[in-house]
C-alpha positions in Angstrom: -27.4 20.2 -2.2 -31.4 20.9 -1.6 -31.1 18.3 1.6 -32.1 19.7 5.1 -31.0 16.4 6.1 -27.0 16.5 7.3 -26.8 13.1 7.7 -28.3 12.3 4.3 -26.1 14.9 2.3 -22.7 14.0 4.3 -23.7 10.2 3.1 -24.4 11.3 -0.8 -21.1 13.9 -1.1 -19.2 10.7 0.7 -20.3 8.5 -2.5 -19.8 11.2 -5.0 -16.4 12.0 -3.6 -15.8 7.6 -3.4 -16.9 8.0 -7.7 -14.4 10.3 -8.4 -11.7 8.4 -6.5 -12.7 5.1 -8.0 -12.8 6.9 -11.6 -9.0 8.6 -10.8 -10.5 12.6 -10.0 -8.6 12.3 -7.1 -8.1 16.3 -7.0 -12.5 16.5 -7.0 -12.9 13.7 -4.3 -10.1 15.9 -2.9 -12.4 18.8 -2.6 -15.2 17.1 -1.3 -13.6 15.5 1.7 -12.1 18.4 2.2 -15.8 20.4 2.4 -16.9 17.5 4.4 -14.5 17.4 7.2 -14.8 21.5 6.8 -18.8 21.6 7.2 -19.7 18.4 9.3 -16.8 17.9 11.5 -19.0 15.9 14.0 -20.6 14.0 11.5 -21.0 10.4 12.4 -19.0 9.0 9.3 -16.0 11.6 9.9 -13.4 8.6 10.8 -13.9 7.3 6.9 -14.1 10.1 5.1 -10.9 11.1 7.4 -9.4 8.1 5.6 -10.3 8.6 2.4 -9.0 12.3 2.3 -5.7 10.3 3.3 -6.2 7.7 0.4 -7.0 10.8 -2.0 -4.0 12.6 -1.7 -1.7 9.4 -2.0 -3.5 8.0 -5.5 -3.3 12.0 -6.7 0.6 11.8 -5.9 0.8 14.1 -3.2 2.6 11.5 -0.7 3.7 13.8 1.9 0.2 15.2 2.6 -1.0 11.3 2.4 1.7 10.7 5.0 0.4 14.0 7.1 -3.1 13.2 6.9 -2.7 9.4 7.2 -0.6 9.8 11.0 -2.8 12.3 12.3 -6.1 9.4 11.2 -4.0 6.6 13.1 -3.3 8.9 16.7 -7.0 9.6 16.1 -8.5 6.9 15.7 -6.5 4.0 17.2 -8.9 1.4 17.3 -10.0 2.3 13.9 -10.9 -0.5 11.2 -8.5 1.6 8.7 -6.0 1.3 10.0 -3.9 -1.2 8.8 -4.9 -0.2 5.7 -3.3 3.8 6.7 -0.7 2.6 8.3 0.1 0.8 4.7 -0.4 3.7 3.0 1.8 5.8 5.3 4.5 3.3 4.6 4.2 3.2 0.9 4.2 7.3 0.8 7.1 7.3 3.1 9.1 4.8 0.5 7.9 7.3 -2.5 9.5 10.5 -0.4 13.0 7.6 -0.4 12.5 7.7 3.7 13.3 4.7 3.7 13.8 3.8 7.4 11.2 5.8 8.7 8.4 3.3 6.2 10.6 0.5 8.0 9.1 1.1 10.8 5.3 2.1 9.8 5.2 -1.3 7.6 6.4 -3.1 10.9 3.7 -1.7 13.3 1.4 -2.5 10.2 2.1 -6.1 10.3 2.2 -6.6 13.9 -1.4 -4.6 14.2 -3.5 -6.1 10.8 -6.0 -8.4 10.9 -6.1 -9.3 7.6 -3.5 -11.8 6.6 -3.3 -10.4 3.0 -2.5 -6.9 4.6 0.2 -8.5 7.1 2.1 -10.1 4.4 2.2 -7.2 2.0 3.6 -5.0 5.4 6.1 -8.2 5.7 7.5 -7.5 2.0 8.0 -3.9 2.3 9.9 -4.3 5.3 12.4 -6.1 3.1 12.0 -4.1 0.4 12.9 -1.2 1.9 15.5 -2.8 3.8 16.8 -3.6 0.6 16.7 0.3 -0.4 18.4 0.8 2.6 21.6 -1.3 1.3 20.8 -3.7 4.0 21.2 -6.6 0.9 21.9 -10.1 3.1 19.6 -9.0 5.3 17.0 -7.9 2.9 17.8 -11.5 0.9 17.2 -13.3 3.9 14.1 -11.7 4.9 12.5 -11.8 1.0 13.9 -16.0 1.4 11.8 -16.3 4.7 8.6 -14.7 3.3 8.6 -16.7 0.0 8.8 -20.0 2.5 6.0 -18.3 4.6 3.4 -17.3 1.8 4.0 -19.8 -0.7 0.4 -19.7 -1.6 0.1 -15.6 -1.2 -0.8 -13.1 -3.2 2.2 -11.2 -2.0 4.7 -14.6 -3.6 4.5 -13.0 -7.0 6.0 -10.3 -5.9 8.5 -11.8 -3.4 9.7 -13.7 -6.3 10.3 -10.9 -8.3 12.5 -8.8 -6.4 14.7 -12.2 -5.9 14.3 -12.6 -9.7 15.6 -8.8 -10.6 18.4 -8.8 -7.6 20.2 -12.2 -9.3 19.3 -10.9 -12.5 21.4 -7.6 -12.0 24.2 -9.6 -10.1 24.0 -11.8 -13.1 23.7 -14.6 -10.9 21.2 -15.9 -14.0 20.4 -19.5 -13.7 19.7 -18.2 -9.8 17.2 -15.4 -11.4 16.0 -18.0 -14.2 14.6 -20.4 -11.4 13.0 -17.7 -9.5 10.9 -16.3 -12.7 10.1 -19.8 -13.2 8.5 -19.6 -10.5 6.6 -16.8 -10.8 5.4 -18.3 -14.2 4.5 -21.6 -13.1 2.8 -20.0 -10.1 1.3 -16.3 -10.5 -2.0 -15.5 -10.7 -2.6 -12.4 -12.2 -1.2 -12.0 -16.1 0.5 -9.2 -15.3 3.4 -10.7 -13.3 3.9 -13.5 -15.7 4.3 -11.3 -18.6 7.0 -9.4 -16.9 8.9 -12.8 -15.6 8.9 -13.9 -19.2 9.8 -10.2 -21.0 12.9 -11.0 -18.0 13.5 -14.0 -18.5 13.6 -13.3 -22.3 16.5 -11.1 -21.8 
């Protein structure tokens, strides 16, 4: 606050604004990227904190404003080291407001443009997830079939699995489900998805 230094107070209400998204304040760190982009529009750190406002609004809820903020950062900043990571967000918004076609195609420029292979196989399993939400099922099976051949070894296989697991599962196709959550048991890494393929699995 006391800082005649712009650079130096854009820098600390950028970390106390990151502190209050990392502890869930989103509405606070809300606030402060708002001031910031209000203040010090030419500050040097304006792309991120751009971002973040975007990332803010989408943890708080607020996915249509995500979605708003998020475009305008992406046609802004086109070469922007976010930007997988916005376009992902715009796509995950879009599937929260059930457009559903529309986060089609955001999660399909996402994983042509990332970098990061982690990023480009989530965008690959929301493409067939929301084909799947689009009652496009074969095609969505086919796609979800494809991927879990593709990222065997992925973070994103857990969750590849699953959706295969829950679509037999409600067809009660069952030994078909029972061999995917198998899978998911024999081969997830984070607790969380086993416990859920064995609650599953249990019924």
């Amino acid at each position: 606050e006391n800082s005649k230094d712009e650079s130096l107070k854009v820098s600390a209400l950028t970390e106390i604004a990151g502190v209050f998204l990392e502890s869930g304040e989103n509405k606070k760190a809300i606030g402060i990227y708002e001031d910031i982009l209000r203040d010090y529009p030419d500050s040097p750190a304006i792309e991120a904190i751009t971002f973040y406002l975007g990332t803010a609004y989408y943890e708080q809820g607020d996915f249509l404003n995500s979605y708003m903020r998020l475009r305008s950062f992406v046609t802004r900043y086109p070469q922007s080291p976010y930007k997988a990571r916005a376009l992902n967000l715009q796509g995950l918004g879009l599937k929260s407001l059930a457009r559903f076609q529309d986060a089609y195609e955001i999660f399909k420029q996402a994983a042509k443009d990332a970098q990061d292979a982690k990023l480009s196989a989530r965008a690959e399993f929301e493409m067939a997830d929301c084909l799947y939400s689009l009652g496009r099922i074969e095609e969505a099976l086919s796609r979800l079939e494809y991927l879990r051949s593709k990222y065997s070894s992925s973070e994103v296989s857990s969750a590849v699995l699953w959706r295969l697991a829950e679509h037999y599962f409600r067809e009660n196709t069952l030994d078909l489900s029972r061999r995917y959550l198998l899978d998911i048991i024999q081969s997830a890494r984070e607790g969380s998805a086993r416990d859920d393929a064995y609650y599953l699995l249990g019924r």
